[in-house]
ROKERO-497798 format. One record per residue (C-alpha): x negated, y negated, z. Coordinates in pm, whole numbers, padded with zeros to 5 digits, always signed. Layout:
XYZ ...
//
This chain:
+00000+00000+00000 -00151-00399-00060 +00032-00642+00124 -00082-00985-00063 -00128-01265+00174 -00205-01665+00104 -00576-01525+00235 -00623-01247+00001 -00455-00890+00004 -00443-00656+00273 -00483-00259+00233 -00281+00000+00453 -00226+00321+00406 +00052+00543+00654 +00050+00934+00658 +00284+01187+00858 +00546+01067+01088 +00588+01103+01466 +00462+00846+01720 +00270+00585+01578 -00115+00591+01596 -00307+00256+01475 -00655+00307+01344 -00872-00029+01403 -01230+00014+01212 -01567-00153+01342 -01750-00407+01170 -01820-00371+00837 -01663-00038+00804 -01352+00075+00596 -01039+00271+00671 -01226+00563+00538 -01415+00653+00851 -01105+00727+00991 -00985+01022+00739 -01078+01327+00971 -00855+01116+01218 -00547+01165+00979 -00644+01506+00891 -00623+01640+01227 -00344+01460+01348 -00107+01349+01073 +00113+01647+01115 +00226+01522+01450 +00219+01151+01467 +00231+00876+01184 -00157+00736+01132 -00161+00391+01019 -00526+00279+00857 -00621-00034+00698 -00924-00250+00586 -00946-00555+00706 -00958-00851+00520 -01276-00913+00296 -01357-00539+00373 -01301-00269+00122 -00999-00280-00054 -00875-00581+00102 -01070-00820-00087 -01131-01070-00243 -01030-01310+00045 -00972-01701-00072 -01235-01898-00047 -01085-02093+00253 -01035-01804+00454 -01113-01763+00826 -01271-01434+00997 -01204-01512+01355 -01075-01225+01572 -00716-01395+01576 -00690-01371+01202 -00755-01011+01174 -00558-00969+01454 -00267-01183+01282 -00313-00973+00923 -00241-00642+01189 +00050-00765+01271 +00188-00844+00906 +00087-00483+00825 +00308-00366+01128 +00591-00570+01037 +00586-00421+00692 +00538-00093+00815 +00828-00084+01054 +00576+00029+01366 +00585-00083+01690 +00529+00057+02046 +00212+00235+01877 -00096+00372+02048 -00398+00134+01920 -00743+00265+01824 -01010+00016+01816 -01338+00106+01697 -01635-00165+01784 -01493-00485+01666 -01157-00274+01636 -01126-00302+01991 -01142-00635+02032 -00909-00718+01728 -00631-00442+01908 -00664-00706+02272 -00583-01003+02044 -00326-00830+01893 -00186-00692+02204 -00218-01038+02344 -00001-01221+02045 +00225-00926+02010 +00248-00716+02261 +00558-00532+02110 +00329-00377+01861 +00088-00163+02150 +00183+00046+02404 -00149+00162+02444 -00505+00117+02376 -00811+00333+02302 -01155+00179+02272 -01454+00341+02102 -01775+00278+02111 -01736-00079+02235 -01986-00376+02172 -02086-00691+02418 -02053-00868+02095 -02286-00775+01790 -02754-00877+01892 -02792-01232+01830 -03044-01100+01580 -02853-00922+01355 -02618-01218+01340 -02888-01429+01212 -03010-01183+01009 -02701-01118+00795 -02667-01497+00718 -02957-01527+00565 -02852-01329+00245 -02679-01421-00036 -02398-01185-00170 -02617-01078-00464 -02869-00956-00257 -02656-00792-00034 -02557-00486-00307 -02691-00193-00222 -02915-00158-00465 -03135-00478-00329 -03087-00316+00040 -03442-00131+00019 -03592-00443+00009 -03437-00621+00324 -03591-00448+00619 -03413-00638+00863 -03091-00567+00665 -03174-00162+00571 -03222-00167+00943 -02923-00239+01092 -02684-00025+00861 -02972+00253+00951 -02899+00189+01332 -02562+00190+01299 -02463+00481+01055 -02742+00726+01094 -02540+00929+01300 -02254+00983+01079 -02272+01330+00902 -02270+01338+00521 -02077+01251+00316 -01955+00999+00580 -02323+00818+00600 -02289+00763+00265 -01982+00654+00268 -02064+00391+00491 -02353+00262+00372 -02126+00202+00026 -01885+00034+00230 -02116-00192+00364 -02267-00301+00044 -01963-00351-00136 -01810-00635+00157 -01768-00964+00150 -02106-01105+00313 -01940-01410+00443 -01641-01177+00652 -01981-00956+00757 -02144-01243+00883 -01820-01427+00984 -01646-01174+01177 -01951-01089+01351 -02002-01450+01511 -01634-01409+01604 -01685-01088+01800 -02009-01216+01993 -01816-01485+02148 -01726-01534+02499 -01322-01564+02416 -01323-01253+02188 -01479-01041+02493 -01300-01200+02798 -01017-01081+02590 -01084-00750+02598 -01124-00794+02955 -00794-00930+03032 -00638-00624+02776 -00791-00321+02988 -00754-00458+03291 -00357-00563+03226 -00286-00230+02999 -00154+00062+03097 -00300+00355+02979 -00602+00300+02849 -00878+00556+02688 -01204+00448+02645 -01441+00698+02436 -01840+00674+02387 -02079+00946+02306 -02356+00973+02557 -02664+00869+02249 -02497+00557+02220 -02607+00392+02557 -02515+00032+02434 -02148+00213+02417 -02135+00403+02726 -02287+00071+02912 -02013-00130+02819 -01701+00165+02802 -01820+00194+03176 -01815-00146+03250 -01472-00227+03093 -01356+00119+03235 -01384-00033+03584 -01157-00310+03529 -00882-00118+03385 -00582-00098+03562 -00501+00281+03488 -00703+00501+03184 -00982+00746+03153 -01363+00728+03033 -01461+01036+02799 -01864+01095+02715 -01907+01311+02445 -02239+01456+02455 -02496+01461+02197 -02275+01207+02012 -02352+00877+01916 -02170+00554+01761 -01970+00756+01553 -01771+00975+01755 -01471+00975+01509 -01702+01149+01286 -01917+01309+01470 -01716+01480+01636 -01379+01474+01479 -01208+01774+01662 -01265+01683+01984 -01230+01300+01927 -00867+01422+01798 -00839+01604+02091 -00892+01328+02314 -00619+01138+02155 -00383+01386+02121 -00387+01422+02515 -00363+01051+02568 -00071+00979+02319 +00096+01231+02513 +00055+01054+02839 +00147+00700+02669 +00453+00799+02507 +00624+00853+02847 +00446+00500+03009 +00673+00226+02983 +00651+00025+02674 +00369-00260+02743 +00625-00548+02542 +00844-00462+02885 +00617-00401+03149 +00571-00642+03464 +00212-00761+03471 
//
């Protein structure tokens, strides 16, 4: 499905039906990552996956479009509303995360729940800088062997995936917009876009934070958050790293299979007391 927008179109896809599950991918990444997810599960809830904009299929965004967390949070919504889901169970992957608490914090009709995956303090200053020094030309992925600093951090961050998903990803990457890269990842390093987060865990009920135990930026900060949350559960997969989706898709599933049980008898969050 492409929803067209006044910023550019918007990509969505929706398989099986049930209770709905949201899929929220990290920076820079597709809807793609999230196919074992749909796999697995579609045959008992309805999995709703989309790119955000200037990623993937959701491009190209006008040239006066924003990237801040509240726009990609506002372009969930309009996919919702067009879908017909609400109540669902949101899964926020990295920056995912922090787009589901905006969401959740400007609709709160469309979560009941939230899972967060391999959460970020906000993307290294570094790579920040990095990313904006490059011009879209020399971001395809053929001119990628000779950035270090670039090669580096899709390295960091995808080496983990199994093929053909590393691949995948590393496509994905090259073909984005550079500006919603570099855009979106200011957004997610700020103070507002994390103190959000805060206020989502720690006002939610459930919550399901997931990590795998290689990733110790992850499990740092899934810990952290994990102690302000009102009510939820911390899984550590072991010998897993940023990918756990991926990595370790049947047990991931797993994971949220047993927690959209538990949230689909919690009280929807729209009409809970805070």
């Amino acid at each position: 499905m492409l929803l067209t927008t006044e910023n550019g179109p918007l990509y969505f896809e929706s398989h099986g039906s049930g209770p709905p599950l949201v899929f929220l991918s990290g920076w820079a990444m597709t809807a793609e990552c999230w196919r074992p997810m749909v796999r697995l599960l579609g045959g008992r809830y309805r999995c709703l996956l989309y790119d955000a904009r200037g990623v993937g299929r959701s491009q190209p965004a006008a040239l006066d479009t924003r990237f801040e967390i509240e726009d990609h949070a506002d372009d969930l919504h309009r996919i919702l509303e067009a879908a017909q889901v609400f109540d669902a169970v949101l899964i926020g992957h990295d920056v995912g995360a922090l787009i589901a608490a905006r969401l959740l914090a400007m609709h709160p009709q469309d979560g009941r729940a939230l899972v967060v995956v391999s959460p970020r303090p906000g993307l290294p200053d570094d790579d920040v800088k990095n990313l904006g020094l490059f011009t879209p030309a020399q971001l395809a992925l053929r001119e990628l062997a000779a950035f270090p600093l670039i090669r580096h951090i899709v390295t960091r961050r995808f080496h983990s995936a199994p093929q053909p998903w590393r691949d995948r990803l590393s496509n994905d990457f090259a073909e984005l917009s550079p500006r919603a890269a570099y855009e979106t990842a200011l957004a997610a390093s700020s103070f507002d876009a994390i103190a959000q987060l805060e206020r989502a865990v720690s006002q939610a009920a459930p919550a399901l934070f997931i990590c795998g135990d290689k990733d110790k930026k992850g499990t740092a900060e899934a810990r952290r958050l994990f102690a302000l949350a009102k009510a939820g559960r911390l899984a550590t997969l072991r010998g897993c790293g940023f990918l756990p989706m991926l990595e370790y898709p049947k047990q991931f599933a797993k994971l949220l299979d047993d927690f959209a049980a538990v949230a689909a008898v919690a009280p929807p969050r729209a009409l809970s007391s805070r």
